[in-house]
Backbone atoms as SQL, in Angstrom:
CREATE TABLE atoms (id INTEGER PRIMARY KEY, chain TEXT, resi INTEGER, resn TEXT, atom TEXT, x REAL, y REAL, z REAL);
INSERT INTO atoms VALUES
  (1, 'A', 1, 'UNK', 'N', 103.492, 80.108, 95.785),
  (2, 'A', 1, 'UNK', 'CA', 102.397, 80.980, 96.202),
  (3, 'A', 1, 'UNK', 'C', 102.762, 82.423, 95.875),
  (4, 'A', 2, 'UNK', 'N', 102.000, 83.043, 95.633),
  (5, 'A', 2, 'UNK', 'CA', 102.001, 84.494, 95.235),
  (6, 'A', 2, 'UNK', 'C', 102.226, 85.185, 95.904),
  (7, 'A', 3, 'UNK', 'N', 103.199, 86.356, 96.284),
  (8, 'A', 3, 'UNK', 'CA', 102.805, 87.372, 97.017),
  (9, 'A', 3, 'UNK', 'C', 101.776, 88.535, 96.898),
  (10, 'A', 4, 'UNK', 'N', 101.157, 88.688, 97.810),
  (11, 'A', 4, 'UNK', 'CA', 99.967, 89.305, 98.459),
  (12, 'A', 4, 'UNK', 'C', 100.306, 90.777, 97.376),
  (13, 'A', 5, 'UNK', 'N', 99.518, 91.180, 96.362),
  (14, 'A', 5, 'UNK', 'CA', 99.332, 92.676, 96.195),
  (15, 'A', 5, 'UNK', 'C', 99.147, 93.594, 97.076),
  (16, 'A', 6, 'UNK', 'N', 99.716, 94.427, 97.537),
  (17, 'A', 6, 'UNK', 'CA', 99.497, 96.079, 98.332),
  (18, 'A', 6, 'UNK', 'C', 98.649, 96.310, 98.317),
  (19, 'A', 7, 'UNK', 'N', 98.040, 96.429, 96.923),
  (20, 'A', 7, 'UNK', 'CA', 97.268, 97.778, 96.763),
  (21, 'A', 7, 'UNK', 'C', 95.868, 97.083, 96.624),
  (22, 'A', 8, 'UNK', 'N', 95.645, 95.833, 96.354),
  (23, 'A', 8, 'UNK', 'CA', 94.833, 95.020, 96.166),
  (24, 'A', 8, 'UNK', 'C', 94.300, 94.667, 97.674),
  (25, 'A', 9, 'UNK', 'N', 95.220, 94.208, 98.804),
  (26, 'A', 9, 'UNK', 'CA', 95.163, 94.518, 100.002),
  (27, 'A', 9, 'UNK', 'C', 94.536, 95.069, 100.398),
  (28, 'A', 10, 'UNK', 'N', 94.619, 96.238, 100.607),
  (29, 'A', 10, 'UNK', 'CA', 94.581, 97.532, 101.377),
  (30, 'A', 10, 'UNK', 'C', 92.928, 97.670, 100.406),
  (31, 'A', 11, 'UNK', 'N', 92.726, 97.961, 99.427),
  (32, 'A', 11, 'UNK', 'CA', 90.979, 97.977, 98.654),
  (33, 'A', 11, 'UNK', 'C', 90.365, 97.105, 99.201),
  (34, 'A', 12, 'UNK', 'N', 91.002, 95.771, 99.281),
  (35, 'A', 12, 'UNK', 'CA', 89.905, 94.646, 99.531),
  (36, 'A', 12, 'UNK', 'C', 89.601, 94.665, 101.580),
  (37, 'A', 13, 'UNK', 'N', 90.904, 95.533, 102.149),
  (38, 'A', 13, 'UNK', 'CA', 90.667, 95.522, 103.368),
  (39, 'A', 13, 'UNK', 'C', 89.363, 96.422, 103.811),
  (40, 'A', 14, 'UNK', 'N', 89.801, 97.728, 103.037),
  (41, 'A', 14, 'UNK', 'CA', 88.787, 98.731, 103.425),
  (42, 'A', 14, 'UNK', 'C', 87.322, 98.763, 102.625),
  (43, 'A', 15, 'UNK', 'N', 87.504, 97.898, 101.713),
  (44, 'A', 15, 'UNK', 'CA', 86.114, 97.677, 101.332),
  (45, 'A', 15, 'UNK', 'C', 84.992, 96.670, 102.491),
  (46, 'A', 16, 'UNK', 'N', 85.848, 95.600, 103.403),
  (47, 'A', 16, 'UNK', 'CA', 85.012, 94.429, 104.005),
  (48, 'A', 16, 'UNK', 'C', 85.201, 95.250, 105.456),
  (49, 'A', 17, 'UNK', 'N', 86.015, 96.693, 105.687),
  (50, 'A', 17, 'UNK', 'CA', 85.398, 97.148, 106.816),
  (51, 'A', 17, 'UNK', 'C', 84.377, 98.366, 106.731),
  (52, 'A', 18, 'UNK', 'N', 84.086, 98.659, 105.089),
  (53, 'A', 18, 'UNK', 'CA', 83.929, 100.240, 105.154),
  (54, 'A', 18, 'UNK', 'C', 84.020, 100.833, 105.699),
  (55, 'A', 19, 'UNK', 'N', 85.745, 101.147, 105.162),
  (56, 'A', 19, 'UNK', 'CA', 86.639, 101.956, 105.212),
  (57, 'A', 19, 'UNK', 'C', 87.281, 103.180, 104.581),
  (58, 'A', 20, 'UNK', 'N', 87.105, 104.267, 104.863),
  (59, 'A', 20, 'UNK', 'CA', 88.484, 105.071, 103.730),
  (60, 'A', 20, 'UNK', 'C', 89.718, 105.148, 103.896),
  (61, 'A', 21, 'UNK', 'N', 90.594, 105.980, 103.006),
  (62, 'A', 21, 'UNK', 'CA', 91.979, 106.057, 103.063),
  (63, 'A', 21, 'UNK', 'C', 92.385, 106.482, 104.787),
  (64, 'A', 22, 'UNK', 'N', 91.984, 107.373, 104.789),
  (65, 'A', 22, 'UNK', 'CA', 91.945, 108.313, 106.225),
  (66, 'A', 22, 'UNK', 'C', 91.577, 107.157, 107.071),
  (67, 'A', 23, 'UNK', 'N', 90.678, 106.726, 107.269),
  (68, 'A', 23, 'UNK', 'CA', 91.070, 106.064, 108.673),
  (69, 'A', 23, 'UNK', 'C', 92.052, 104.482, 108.820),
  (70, 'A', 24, 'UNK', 'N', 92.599, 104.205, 107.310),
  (71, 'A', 24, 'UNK', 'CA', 93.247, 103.005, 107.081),
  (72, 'A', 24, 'UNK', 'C', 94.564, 103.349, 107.612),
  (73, 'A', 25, 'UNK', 'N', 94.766, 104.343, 106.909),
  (74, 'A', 25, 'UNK', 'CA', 95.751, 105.180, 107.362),
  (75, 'A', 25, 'UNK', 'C', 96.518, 105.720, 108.784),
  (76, 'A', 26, 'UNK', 'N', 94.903, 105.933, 109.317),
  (77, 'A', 26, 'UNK', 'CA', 95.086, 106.251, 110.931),
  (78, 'A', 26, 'UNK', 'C', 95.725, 105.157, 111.766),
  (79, 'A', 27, 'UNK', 'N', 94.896, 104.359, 111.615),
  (80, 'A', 27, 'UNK', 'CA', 95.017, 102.857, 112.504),
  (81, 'A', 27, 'UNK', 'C', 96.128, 102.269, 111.991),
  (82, 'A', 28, 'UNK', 'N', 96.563, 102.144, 111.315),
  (83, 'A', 28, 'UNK', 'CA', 97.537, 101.787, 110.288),
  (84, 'A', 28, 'UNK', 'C', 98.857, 102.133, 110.765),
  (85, 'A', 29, 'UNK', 'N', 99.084, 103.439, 110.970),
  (86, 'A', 29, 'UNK', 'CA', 99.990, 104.442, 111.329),
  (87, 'A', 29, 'UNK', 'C', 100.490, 104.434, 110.103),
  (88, 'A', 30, 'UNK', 'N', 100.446, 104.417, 109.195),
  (89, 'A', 30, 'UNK', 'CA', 100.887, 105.420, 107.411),
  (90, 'A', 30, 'UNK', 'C', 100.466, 106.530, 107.401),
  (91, 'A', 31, 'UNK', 'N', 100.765, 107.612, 106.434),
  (92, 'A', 31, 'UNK', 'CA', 100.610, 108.795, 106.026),
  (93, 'A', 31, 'UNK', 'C', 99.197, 108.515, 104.873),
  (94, 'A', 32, 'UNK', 'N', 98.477, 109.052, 105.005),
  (95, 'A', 32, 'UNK', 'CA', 97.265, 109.255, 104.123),
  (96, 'A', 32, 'UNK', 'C', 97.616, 109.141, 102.423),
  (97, 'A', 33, 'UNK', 'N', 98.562, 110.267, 102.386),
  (98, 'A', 33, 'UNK', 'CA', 99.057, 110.296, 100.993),
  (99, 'A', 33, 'UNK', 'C', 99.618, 108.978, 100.369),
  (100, 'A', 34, 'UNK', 'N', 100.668, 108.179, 101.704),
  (101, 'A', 34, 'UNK', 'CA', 101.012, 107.013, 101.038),
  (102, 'A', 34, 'UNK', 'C', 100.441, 105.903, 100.848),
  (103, 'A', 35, 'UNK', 'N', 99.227, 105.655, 101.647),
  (104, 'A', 35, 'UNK', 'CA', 98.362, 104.997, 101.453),
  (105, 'A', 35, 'UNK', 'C', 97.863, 104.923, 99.652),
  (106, 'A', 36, 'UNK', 'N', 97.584, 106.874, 99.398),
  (107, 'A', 36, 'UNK', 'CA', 96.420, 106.368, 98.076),
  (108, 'A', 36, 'UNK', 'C', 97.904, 106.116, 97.296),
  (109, 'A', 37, 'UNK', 'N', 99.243, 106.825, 97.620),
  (110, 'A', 37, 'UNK', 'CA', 99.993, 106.474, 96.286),
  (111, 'A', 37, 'UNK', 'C', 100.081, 104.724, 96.291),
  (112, 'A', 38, 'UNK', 'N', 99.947, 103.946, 97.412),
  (113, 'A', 38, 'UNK', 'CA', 100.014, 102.764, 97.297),
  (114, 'A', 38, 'UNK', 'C', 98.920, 101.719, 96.392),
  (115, 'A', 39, 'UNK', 'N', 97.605, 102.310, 96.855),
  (116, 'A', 39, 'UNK', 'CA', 96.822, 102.496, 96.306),
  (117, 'A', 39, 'UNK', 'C', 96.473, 102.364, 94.652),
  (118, 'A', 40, 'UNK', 'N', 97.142, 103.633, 94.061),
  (119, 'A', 40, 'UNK', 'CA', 97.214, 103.863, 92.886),
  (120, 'A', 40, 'UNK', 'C', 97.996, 102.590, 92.044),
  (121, 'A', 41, 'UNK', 'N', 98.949, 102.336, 92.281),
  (122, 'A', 41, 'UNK', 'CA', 100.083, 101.209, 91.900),
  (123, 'A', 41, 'UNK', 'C', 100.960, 102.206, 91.508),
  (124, 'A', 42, 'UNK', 'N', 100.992, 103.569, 91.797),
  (125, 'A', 42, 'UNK', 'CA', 102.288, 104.127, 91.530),
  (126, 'A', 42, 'UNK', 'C', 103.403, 103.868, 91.969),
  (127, 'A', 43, 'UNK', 'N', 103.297, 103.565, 93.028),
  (128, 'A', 43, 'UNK', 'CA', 104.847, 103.757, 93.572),
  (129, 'A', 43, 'UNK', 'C', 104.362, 102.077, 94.731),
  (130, 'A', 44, 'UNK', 'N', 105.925, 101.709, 95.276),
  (131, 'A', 44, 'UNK', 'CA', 105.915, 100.099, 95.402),
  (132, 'A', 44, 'UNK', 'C', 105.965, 100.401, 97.419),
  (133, 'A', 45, 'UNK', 'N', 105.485, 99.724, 97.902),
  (134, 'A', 45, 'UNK', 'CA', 105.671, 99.343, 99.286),
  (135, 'A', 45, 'UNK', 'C', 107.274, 99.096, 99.031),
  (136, 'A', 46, 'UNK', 'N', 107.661, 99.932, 100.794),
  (137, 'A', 46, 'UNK', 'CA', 108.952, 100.048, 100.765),
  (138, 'A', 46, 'UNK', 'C', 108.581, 98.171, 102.212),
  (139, 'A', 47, 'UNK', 'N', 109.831, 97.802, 102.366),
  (140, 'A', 47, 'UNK', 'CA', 109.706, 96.223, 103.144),
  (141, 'A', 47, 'UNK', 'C', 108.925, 96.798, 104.627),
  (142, 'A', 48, 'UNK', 'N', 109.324, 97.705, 105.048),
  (143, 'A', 48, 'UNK', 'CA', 109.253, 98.158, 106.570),
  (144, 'A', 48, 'UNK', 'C', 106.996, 98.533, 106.283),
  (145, 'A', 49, 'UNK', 'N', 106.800, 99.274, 105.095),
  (146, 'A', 49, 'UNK', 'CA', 105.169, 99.448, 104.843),
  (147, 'A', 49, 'UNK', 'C', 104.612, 98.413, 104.597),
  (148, 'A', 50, 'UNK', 'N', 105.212, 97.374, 103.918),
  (149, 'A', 50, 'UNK', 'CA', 104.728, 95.584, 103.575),
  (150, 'A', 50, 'UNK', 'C', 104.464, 95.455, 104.585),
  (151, 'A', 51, 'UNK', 'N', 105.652, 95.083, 105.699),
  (152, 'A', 51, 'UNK', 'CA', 105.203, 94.740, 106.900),
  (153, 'A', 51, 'UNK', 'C', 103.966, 95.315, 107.593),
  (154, 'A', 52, 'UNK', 'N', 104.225, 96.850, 107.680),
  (155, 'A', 52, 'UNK', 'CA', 103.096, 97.286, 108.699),
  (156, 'A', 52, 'UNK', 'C', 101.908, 96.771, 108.570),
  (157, 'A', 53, 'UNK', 'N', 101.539, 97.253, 106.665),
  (158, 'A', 53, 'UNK', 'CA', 100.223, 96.574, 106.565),
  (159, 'A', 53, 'UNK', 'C', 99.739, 95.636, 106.514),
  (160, 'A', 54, 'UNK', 'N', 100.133, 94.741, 106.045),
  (161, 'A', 54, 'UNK', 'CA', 100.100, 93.009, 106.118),
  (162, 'A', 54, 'UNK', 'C', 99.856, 92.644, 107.412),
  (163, 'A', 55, 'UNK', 'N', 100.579, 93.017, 108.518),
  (164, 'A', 55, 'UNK', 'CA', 100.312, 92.871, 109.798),
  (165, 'A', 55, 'UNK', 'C', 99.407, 93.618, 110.569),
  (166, 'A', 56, 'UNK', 'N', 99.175, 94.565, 110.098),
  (167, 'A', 56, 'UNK', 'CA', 98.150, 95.720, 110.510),
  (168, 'A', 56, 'UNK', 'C', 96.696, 94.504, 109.930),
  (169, 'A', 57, 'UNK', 'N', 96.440, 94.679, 108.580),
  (170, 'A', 57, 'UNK', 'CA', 95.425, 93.435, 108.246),
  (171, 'A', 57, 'UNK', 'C', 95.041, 92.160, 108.582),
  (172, 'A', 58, 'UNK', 'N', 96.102, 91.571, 108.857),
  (173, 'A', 58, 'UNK', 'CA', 96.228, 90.168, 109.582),
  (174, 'A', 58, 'UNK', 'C', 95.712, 90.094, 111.101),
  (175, 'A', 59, 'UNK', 'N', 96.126, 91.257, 111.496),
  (176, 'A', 59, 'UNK', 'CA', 95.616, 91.254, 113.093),
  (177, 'A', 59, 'UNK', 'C', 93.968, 91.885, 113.267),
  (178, 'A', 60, 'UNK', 'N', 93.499, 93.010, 112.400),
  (179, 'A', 60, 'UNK', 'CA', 92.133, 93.412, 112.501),
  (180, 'A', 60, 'UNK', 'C', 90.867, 92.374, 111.644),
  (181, 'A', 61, 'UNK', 'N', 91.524, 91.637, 110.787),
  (182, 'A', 61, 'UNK', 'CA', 90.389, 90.709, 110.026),
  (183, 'A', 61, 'UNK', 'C', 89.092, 90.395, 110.968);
């Protein structure tokens, strides 16, 4: 099985709540900025941000 994309995540989350960065972020407890760099596919989820969000998503679905 695949692991779950970040950034694919986090679009497909805030698209089925219409959502933006800012409040994904909020609830989330991430930094705004790291959100869009996550976002972008620039830069990689560190294990401790995998977690948050994955679990942050898993619990609001």
């Amino acid at each position: 099985m695949d692991k779950p994309n970040i950034s694919e995540s986090i679009i497909q989350y805030e698209k089925d709540k219409n959502m933006n960065d800012t409040q994904f972020a909020f609830e989330s407890h991430l930094a705004v900025e790291r959100v869009h760099n996550l976002k972008s596919g620039e830069y990689e989820a560190t294990p401790d941000e995998e977690k948050t969000i994955l679990e942050y998503i898993k619990l609001h679905r």
